[in-house]
LOZA-392828 format. One record per residue (C-alpha): residue number from 0; y, z, x; residue in one letter. Coordinates in steps of 0.1 Angstrom, whole numbers, always signed. Layout:
// residues N
papa | py | pz | px | marnu
NUM | Y | Z | X | A
...
// end
This chain:
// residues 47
papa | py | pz | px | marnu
0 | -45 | +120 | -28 | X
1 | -51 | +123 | +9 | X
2 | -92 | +107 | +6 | X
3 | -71 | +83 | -10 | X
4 | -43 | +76 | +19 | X
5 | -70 | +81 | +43 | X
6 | -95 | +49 | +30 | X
7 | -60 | +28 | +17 | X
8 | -41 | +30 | +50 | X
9 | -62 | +46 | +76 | X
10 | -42 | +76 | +79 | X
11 | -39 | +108 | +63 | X
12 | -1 | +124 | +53 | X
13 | +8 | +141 | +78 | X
14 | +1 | +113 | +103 | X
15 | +17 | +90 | +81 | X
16 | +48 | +110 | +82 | X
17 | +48 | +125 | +117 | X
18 | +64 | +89 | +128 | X
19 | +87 | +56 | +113 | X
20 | +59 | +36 | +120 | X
21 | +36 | +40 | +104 | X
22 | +60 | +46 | +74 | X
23 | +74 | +10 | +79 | X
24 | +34 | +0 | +82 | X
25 | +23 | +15 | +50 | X
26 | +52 | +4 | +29 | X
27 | +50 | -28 | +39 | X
28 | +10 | -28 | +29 | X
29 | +22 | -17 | -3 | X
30 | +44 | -39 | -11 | X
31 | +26 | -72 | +1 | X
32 | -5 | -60 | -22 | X
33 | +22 | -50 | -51 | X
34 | +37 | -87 | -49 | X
35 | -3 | -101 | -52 | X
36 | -13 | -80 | -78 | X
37 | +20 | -89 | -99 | X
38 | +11 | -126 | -94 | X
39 | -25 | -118 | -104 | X
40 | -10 | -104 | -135 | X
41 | +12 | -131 | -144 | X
42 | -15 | -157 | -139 | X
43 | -39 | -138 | -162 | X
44 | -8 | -139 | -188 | X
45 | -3 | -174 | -186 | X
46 | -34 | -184 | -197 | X
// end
């Protein structure tokens, strides 16, 4: 888990953690790539 935190987000845990930051910073990553890979989805439904 932290190889993968460390290639995703640039950061390991305890970094990512140790301020509000880069906790805003990494959720907000995740979310925007949540929202394309949802549309991605819905697309490949459709048709």
């Amino acid at each position: 888990m932290e190889k993968a935190m460390q290639l995703s987000h640039g950061m390991g845990y305890e970094e990512y953690g140790s301020k509000l930051d880069n906790i805003l910073k990494v959720e907000q990553q995740r979310d925007k790539e949540y929202a394309e890979t949802k549309e991605i989805a819905e697309r490949l439904h459709q048709g």
